[in-house]
C-alpha positions as a printed Julia matrix, in Angstrom:
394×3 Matrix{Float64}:
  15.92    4.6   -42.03
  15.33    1.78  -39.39
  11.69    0.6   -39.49
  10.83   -0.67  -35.95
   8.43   -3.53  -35.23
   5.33   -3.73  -32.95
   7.37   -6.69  -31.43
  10.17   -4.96  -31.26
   8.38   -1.9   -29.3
   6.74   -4.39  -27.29
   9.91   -6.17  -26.51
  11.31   -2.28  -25.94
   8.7    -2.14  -23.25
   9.87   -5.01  -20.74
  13.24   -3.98  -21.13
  12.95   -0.2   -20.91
  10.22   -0.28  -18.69
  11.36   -2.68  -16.65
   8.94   -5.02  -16.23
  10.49   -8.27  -17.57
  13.7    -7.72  -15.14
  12.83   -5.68  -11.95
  15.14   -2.29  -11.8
  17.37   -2.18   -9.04
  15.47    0.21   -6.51
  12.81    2.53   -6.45
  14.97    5.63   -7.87
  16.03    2.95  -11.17
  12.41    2.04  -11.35
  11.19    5.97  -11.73
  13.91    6.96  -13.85
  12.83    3.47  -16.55
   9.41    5.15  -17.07
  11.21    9.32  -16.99
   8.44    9.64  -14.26
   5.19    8.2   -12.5
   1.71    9.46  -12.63
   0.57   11.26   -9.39
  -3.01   11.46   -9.68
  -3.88    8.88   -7.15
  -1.4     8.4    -4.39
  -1.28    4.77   -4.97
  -0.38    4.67   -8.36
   3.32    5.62   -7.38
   3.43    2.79   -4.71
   2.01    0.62   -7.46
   3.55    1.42  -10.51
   6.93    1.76   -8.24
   6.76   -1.91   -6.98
   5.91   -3.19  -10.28
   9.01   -2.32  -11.9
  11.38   -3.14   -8.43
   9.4    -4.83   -6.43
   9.94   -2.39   -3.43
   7.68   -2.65   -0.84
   6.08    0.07    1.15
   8.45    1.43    2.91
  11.35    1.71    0.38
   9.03    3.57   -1.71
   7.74    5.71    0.73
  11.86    6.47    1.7
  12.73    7.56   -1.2
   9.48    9.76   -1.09
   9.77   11.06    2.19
  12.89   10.12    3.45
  15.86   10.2     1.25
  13.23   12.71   -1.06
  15.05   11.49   -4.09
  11.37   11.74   -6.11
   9.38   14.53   -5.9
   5.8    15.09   -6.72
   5.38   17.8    -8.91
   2.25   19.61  -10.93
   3.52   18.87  -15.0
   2.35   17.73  -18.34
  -1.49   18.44  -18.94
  -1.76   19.58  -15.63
  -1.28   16.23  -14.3
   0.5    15.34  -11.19
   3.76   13.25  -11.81
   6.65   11.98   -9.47
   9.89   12.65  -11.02
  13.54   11.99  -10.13
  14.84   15.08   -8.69
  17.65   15.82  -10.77
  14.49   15.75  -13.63
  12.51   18.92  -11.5
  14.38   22.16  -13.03
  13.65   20.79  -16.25
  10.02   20.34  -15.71
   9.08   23.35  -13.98
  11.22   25.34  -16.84
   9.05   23.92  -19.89
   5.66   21.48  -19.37
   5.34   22.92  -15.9
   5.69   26.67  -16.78
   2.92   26.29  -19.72
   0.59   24.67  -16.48
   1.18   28.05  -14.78
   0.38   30.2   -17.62
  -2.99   28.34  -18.26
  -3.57   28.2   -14.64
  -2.9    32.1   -13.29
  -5.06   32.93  -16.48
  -7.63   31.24  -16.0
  -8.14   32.21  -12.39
  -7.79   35.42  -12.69
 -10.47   35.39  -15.3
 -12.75   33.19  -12.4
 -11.76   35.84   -9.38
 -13.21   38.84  -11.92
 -16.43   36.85  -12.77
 -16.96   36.86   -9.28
 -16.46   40.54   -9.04
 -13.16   40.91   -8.12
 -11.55   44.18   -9.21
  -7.61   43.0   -11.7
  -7.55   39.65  -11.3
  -4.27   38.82  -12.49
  -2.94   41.56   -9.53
  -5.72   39.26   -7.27
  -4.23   36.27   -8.18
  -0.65   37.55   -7.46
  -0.82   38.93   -3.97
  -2.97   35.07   -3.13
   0.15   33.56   -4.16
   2.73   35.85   -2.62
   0.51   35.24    0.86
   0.39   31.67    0.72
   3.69   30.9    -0.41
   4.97   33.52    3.0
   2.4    31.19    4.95
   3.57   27.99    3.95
   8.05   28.95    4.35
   6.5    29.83    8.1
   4.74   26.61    8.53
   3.8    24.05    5.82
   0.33   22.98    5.89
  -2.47   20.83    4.83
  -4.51   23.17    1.67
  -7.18   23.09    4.36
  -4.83   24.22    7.62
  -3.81   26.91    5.17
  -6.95   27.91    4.4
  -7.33   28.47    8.07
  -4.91   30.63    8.49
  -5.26   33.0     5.1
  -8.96   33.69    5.29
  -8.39   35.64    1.74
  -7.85   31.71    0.51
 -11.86   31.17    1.15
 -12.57   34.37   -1.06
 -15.4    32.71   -2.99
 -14.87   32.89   -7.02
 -15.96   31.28   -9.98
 -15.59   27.47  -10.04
 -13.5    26.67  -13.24
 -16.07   25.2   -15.87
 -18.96   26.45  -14.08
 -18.68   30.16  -14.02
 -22.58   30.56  -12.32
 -20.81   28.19   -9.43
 -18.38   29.87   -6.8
 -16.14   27.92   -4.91
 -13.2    28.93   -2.27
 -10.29   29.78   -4.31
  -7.82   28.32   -1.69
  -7.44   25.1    -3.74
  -6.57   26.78   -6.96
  -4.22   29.34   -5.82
  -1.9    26.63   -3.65
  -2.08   24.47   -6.91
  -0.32   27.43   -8.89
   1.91   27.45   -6.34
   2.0    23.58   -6.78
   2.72   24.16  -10.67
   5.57   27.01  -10.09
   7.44   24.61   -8.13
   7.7    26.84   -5.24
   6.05   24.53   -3.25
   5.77   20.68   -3.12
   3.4    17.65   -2.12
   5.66   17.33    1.04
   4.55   14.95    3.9
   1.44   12.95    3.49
  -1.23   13.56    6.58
  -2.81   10.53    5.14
  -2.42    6.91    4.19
  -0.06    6.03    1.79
  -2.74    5.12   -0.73
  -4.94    8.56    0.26
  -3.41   11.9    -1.16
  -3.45   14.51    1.64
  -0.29   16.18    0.74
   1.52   18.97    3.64
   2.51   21.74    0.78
   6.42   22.9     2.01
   8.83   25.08    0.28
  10.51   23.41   -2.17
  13.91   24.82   -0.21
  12.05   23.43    2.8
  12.17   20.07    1.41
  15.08   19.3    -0.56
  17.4    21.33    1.2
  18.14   24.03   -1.46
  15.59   25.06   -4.46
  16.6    22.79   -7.48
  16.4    25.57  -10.24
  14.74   26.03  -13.45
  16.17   25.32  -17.15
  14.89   27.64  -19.71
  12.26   26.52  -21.71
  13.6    25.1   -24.62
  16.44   23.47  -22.45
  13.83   21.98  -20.22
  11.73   20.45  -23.17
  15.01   19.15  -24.94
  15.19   17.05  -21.42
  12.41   15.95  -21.33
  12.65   14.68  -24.77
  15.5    12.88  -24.76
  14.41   11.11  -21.45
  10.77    9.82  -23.07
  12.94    9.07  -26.27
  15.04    6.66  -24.43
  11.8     5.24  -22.03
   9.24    5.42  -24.83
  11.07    5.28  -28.21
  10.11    5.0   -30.96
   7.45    7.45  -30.85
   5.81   10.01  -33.11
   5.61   13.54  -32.9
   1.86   13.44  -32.16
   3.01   10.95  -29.17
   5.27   13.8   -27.89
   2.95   16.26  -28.4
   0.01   14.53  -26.61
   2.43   13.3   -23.82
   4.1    16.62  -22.93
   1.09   18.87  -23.53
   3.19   21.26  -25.65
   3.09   22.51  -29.27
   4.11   20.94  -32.22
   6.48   23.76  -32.68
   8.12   23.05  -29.17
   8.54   19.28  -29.73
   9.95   19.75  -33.3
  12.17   21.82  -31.74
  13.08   19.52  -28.69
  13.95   16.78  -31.1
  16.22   18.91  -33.35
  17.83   19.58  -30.36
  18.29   16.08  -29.17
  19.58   15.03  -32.32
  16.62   12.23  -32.57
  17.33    9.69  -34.97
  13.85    9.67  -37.43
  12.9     5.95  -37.77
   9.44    4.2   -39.32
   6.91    2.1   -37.25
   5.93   -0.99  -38.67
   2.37    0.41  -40.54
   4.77    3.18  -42.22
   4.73    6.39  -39.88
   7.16    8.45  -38.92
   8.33    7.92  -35.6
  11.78    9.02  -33.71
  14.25    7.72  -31.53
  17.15    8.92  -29.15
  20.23    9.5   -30.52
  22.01    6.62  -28.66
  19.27    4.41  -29.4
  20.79    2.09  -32.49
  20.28   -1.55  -31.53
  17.55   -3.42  -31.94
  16.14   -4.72  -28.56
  14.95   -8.36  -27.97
  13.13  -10.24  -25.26
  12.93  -13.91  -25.68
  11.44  -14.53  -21.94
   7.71  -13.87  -21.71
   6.56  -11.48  -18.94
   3.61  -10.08  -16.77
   2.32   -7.19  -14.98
  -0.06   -5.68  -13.28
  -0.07   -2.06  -13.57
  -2.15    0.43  -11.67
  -4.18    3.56  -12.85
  -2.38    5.59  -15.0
   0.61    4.5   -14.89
   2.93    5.49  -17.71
   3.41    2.13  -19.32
  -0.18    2.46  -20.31
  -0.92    5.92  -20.63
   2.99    6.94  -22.64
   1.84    7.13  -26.26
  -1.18    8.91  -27.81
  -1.05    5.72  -30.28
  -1.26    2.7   -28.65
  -2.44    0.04  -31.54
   0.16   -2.19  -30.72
  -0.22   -2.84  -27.45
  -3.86   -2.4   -26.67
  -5.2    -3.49  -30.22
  -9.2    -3.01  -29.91
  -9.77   -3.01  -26.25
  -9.54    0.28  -25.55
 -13.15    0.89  -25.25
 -13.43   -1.96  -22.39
 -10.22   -0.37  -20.35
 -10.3     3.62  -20.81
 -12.91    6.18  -20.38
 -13.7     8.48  -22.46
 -11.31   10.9   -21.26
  -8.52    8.72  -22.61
  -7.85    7.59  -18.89
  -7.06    3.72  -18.27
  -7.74    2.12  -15.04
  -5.4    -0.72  -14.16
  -4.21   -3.4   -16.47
  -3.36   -6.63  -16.62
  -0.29   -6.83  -19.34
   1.09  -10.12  -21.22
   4.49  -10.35  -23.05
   3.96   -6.29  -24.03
  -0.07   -6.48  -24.51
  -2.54   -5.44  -22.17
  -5.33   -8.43  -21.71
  -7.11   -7.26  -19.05
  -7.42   -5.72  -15.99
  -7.33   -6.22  -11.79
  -9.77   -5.75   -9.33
  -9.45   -5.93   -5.16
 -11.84   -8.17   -2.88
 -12.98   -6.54   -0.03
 -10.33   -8.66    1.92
  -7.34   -7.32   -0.22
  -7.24  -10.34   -2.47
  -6.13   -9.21   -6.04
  -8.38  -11.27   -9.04
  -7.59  -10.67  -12.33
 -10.27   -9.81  -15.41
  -9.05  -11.15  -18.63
 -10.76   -9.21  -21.64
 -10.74  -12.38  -23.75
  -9.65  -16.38  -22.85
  -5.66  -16.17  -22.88
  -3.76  -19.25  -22.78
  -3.25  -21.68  -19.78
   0.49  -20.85  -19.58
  -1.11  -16.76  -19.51
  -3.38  -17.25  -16.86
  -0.86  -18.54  -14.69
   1.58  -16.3   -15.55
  -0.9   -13.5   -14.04
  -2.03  -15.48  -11.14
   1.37  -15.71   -9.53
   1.48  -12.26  -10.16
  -1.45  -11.44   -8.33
  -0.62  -13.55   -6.01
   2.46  -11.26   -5.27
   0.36   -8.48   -5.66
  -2.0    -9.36   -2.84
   0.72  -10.41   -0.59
   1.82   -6.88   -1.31
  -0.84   -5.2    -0.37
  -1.44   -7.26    3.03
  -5.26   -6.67    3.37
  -5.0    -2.72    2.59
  -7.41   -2.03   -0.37
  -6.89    0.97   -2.85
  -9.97    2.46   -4.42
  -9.43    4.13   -8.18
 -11.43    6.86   -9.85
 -11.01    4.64  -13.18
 -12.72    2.0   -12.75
 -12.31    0.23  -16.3
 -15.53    0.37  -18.39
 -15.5    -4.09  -18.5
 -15.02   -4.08  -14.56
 -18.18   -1.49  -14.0
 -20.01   -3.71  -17.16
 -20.29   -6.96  -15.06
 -21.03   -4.99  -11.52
 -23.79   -3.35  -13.3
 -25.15   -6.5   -14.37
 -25.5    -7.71  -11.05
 -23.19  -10.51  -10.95
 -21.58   -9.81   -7.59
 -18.26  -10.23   -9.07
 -16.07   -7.03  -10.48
 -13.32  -10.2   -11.31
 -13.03  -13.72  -13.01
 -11.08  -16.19  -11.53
């Protein structure tokens, strides 16, 4: 049994992830990572150009134009953009679990509020607003216009004393099913304001849905080839399945079981033999979320002790600031665009320079626009609270 290395992972992670050689488009960039977080519109741009170096609108072409990734309700009810050749196996397995939770759980809200078989509710919401949006895809709030049943007031989810219009909910099911997608954006490219279409609508034909287990086996076998080695909790905490669905998925792959360097089980695809070594050093600045960071429910051996200083605690990261397969920091925006990066501890000259000329590229990226995160790392928020004026060091 092959015992892999922390270098060796880390080394695994410029190559695979392409971040020490830039993939060859957008599409190649997506496919390094199996698929980007979606929870803040810019992340995609972000996480996009750091592995390609696409600028705006490449990335929004293959969003928009050529519709070659798709934005799509998955794993732990986060949004993620995915190839689309990825999207049947999704909505069959991670994405079908969101819908069961979801429906459930909103039924449960619409009969706390009074509302007579909520499940029945629930169905003839979705059946409306999926008729609504194959006669005219719409903003959730141009929907909501038009289906006046969508600002039935029910139980806010958490807060079952709260009630809250259910329009929101009952398009994100919708969202989850796959019957629908984030289509156009009526916003920015960094603001999420998505124009819910039929997924026919959009892609020109409905992509399908793989059976459960066929959909999880996927999925699988594309993290085992992005992430590998990882460990069944990884998998677990990644996918938001069962243990008894990713055991499963990696019988079915054929995984190859391997050891991490402290002694743990871990697993690898199938094709995945050679050991893989990176003798440049490399940097990056990753946004919110994006998968590099948030890919393994372990993450010792790249983030060591910092993790308190960079995630909430949620388990969410905010952007980082990565060296040679480490994270060392993070990134912050001046009001005038200008990208500054916040080491967590001194790094070498060579380091620091390393980063600057990437945030150098960075801000020429962004050409004044600034993007505003919901994660603001726990170090970043330390030194604004303090008064210093600064959320960087230079």
């Amino acid at each position: 049994m092959r015992t892999v290395t922390d270098d060796e992972r880390r080394a695994r992670i410029g190559v695979r992830h392409a971040l020490a050689t830039a993939a060859p488009g957008v599409e190649a960039a997506v496919r390094a990572v199996t698929c980007l977080h979606a929870t803040e519109a810019s992340s995609i741009y972000l996480s996009a150009y750091a592995r390609s170096r696409a600028d705006r609108a490449s990335i929004s072409d293959a969003l928009f134009g050529r519709r070659t990734v798709v934005r799509q309700l998955a794993m732990r009810r986060t949004a993620f953009a995915f190839p689309v050749d990825l999207l049947a196996a999704a909505r069959g397995s991670a994405s079908a679990r969101v819908v069961r939770q979801m429906t459930a759980r909103l039924a449960k809200d619409a009969e706390l509020a009074g509302i007579d078989d909520g499940p029945a509710w629930v169905d003839r919401r979705c059946a409306e607003a999926l008729e609504a949006i194959r006669e005219a895809p719409g903003t959730t709030a141009q929907l909501r216009a038009r289906l006046p049943e969508l600002n039935t007031r029910i139980a806010a989810e958490g807060r079952p004393t709260v009630l809250a219009p259910a329009g929101s909910r009952v398009v994100s099911v919708l969202a989850a099913s796959g019957s629908v997608v984030r289509g156009d954006n009526a916003g920015r490219w960094q603001v999420s304001r998505p124009v819910w279409t039929a997924v026919e609508q959009w892609l020109g034909e409905d992509p399908g849905v793989l059976d459960e287990r066929e959909g999880y086996r996927e999925l699988v076998r594309r993290w085992l080839w992005s992430f590998g080695p990882g460990t069944e909790d990884d998998l677990v905490w990644w996918l938001g399945a069962t243990k008894t669905a990713v055991r499963r998925a990696l019988d079915d792959v054929g995984a190859t079981p391997a050891l991490l360097e402290d002694g743990t089980p871990a697993w690898l695809h199938p094709d995945d033999a050679e050991e893989v070594r990176l003798d440049e050093g490399w940097a990056a600045l990753l946004p919110t979320l994006d998968p590099t960071t948030m890919g393994w429910r372990r993450r010792d051996f790249y983030l060591g002790n910092r993790g308190p200083q960079l995630f909430d605690g949620a388990g969410n990261a905010g952007p980082t600031a990565w060296w040679n397969g480490r994270i060392v920091g993070t990134w912050t925006q001046q009001p005038d665009g200008t990208v500054e990066v916040v080491p967590i501890e001194p790094v070498p000259r060579a380091v620091a320079a390393a980063l600057e000329e990437e945030a150098a590229r960075l801000t020429a990226w962004f050409d004044g626009d600034v993007v505003a995160t919901g994660y603001v790392p726990p170090i970043v928020r330390g030194r604004v609270s303090r008064g210093s004026g600064e959320a960087s060091a230079r």
